[in-house]
MMTF fields as JSON, N, C-alpha, C and O atoms, coordinates in Angstrom:
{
  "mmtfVersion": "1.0.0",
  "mmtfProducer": "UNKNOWN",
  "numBonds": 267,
  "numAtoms": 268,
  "numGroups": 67,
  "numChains": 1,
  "numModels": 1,
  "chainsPerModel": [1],
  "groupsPerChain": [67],
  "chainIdList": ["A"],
  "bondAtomList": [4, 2, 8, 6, 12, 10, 16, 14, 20, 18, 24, 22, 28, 26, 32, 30, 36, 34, 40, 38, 44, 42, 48, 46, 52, 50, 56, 54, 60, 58, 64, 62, 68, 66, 72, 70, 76, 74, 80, 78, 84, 82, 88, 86, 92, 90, 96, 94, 100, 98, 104, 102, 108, 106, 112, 110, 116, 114, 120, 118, 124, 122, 128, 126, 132, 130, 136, 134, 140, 138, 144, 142, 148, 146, 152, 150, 156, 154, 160, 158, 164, 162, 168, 166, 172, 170, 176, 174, 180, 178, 184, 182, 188, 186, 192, 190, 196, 194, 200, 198, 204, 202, 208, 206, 212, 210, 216, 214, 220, 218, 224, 222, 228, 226, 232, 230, 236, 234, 240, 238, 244, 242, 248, 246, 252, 250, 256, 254, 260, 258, 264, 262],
  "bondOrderList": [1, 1, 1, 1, 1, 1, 1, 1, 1, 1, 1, 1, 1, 1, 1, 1, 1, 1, 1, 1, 1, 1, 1, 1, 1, 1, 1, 1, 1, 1, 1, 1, 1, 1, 1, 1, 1, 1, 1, 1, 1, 1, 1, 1, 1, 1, 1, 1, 1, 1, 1, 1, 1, 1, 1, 1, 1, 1, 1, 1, 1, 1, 1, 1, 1, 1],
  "groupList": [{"groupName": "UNK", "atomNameList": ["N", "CA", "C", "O"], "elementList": ["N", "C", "C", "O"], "formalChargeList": [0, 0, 0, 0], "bondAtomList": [1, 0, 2, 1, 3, 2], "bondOrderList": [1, 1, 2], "singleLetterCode": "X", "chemCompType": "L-PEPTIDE LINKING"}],
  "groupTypeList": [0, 0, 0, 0, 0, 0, 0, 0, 0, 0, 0, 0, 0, 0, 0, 0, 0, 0, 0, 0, 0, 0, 0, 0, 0, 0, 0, 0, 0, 0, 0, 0, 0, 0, 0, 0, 0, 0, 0, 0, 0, 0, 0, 0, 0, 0, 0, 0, 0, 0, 0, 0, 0, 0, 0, 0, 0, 0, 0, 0, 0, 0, 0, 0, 0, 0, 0],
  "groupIdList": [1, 2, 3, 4, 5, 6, 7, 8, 9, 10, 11, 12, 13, 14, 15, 16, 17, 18, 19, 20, 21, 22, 23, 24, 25, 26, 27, 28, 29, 30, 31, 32, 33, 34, 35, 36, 37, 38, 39, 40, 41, 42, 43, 44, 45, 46, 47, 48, 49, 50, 51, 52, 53, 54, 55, 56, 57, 58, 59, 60, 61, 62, 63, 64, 65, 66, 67],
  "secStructList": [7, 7, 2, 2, 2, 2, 2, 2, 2, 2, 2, 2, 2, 2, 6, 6, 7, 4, 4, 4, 6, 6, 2, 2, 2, 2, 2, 1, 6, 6, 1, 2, 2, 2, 2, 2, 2, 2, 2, 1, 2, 2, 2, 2, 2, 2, 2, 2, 2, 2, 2, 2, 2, 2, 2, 2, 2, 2, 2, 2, 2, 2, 6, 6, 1, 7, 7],
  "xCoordList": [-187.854, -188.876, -190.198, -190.558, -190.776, -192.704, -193.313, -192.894, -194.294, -195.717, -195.922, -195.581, -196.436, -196.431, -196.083, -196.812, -194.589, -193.888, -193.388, -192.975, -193.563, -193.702, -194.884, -194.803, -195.982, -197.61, -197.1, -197.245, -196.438, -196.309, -195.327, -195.174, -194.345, -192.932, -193.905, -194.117, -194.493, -195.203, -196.47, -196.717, -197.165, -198.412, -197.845, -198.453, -196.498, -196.368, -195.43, -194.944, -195.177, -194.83, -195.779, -195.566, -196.696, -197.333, -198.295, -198.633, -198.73, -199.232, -198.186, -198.5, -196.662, -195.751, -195.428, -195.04, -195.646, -195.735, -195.428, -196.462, -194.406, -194.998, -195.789, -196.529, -195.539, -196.416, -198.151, -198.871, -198.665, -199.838, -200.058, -201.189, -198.781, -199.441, -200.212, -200.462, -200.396, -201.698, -202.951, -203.933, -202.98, -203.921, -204.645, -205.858, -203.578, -204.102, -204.407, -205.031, -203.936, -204.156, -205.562, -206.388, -206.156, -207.212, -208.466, -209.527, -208.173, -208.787, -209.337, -210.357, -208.077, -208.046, -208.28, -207.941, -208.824, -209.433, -210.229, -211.108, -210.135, -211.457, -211.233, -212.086, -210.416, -209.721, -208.648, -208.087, -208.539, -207.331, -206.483, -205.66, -206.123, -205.036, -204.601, -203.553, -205.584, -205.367, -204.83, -204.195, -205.014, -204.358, -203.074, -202.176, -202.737, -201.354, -200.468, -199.389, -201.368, -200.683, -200.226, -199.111, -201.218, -201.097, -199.709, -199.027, -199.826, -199.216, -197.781, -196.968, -197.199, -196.142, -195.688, -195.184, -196.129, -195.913, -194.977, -194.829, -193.76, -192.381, -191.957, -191.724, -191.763, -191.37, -191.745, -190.897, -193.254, -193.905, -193.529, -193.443, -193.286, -193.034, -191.229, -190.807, -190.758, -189.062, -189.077, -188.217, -190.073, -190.195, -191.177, -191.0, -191.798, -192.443, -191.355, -191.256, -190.725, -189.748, -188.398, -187.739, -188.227, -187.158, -188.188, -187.597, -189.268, -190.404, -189.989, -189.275, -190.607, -190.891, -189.729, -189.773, -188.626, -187.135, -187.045, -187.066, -186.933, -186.587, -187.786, -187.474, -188.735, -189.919, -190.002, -190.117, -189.94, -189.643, -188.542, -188.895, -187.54, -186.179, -186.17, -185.664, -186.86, -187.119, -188.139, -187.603, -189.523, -190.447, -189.349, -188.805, -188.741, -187.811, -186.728, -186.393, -186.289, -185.374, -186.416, -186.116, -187.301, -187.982, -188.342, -188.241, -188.817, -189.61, -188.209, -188.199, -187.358, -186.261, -185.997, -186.373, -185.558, -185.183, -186.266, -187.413, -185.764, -187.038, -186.856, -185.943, -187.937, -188.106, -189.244, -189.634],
  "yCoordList": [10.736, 11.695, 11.189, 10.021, 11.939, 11.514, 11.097, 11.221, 10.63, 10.483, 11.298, 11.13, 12.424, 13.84, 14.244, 14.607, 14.297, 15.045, 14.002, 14.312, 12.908, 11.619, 11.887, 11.826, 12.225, 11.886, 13.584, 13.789, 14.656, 16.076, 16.396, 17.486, 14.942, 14.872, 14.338, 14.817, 13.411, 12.484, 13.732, 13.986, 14.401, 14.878, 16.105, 16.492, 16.968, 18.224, 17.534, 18.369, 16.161, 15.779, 15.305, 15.357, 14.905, 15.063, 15.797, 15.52, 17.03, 18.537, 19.195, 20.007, 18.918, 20.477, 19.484, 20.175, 17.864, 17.266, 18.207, 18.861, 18.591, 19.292, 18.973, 19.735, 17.734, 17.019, 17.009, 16.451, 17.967, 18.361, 19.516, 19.996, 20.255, 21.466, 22.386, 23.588, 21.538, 21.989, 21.397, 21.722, 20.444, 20.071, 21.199, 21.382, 21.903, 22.795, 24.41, 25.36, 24.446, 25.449, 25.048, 25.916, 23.386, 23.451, 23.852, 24.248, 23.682, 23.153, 25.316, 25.956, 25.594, 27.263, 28.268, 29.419, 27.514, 28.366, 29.455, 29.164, 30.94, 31.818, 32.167, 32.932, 31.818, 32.852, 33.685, 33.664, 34.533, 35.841, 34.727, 34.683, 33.374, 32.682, 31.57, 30.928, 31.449, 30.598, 31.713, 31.234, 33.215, 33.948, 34.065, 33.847, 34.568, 33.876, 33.37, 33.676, 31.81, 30.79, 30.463, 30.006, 30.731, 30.756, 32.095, 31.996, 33.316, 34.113, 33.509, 33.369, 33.174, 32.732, 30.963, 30.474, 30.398, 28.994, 28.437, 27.363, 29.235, 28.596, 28.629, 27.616, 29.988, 30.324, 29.209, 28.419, 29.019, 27.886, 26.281, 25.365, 26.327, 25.087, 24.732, 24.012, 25.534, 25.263, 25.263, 24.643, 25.972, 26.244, 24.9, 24.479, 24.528, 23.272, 21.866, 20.965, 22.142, 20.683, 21.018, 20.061, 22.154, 22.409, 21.816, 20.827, 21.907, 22.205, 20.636, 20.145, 19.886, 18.58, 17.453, 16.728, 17.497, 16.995, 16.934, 15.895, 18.314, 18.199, 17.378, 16.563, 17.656, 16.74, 15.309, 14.706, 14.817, 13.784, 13.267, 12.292, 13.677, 12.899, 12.793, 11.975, 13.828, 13.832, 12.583, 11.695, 12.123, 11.405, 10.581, 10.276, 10.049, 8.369, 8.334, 7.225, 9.341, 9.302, 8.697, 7.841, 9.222, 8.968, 7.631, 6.851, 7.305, 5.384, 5.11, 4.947, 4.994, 4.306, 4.069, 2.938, 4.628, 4.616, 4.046, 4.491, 2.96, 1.898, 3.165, 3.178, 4.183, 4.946, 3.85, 4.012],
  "zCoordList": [10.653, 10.294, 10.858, 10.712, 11.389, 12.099, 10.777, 9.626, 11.214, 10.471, 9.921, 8.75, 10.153, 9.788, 8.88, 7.958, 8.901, 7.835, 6.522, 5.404, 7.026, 5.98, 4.29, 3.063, 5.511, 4.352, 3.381, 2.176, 4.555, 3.926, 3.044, 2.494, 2.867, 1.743, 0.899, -0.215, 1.331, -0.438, -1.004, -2.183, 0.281, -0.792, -1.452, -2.45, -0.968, -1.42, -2.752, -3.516, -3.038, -4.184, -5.263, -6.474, -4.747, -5.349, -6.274, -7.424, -5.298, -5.984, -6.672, -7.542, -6.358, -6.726, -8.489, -9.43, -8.733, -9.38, -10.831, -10.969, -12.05, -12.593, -13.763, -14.385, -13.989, -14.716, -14.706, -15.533, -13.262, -13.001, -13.265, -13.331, -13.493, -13.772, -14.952, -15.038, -15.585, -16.579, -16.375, -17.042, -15.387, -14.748, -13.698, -13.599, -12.943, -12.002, -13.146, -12.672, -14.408, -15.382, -15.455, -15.174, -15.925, -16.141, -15.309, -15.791, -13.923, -12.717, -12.748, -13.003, -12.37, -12.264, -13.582, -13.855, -14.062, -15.501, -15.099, -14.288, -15.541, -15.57, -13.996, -13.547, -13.252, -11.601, -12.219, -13.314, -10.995, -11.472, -11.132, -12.047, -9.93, -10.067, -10.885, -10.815, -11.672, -13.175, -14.262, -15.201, -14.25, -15.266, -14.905, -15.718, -13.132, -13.022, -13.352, -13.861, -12.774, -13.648, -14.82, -15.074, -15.656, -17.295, -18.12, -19.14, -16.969, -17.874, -16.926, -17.841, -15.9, -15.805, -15.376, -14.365, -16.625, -16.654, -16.671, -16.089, -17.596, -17.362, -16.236, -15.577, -15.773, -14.075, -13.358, -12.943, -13.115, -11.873, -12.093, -11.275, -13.946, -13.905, -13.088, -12.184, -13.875, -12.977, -11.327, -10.701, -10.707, -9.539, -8.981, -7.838, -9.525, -9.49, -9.376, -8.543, -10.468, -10.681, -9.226, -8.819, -8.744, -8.007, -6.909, -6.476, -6.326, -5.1, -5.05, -4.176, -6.226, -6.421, -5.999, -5.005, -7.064, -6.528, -4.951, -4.291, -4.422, -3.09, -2.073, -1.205, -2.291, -2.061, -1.93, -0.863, -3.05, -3.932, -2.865, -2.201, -2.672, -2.079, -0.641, 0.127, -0.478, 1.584, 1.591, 2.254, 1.068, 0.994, 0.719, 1.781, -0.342, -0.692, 0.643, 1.06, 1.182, 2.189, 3.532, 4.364, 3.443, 5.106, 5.03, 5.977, 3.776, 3.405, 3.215, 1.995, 3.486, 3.281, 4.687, 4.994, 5.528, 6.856, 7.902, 7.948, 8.784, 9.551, 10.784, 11.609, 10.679, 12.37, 13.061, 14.218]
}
């Protein structure tokens, strides 16, 4: 895997994180995409933890392997 898509497995694990996502509820307070958020939280969170996993494992797969 490049450089590239290395830093783009760890940071999109990091944001899709769902352990942040009431962090980004807080952040997006008082936008139409914080009411979004807020009115479908379960949805984003499962969709979050699915985003994240796969994320999560491409990033441990690429730092694992000497390119």
């Amino acid at each position: 895997m490049s450089g590239w898509k290395k830093f783009l497995a760890i940071g999109s694990a990091l944001v899709f994180c769902p352990c942040h996502l009431p962090l980004w509820v807080g952040l997006l307070a008082g936008t139409a995409v914080g009411a979004y958020v807020n009115q479908y939280f379960i949805w984003l969170f499962a969709a979050f933890t699915v985003i994240f996993v796969i994320s999560l494992s491409a990033a441990l797969r690429s730092l694992r392997t000497d390119d």
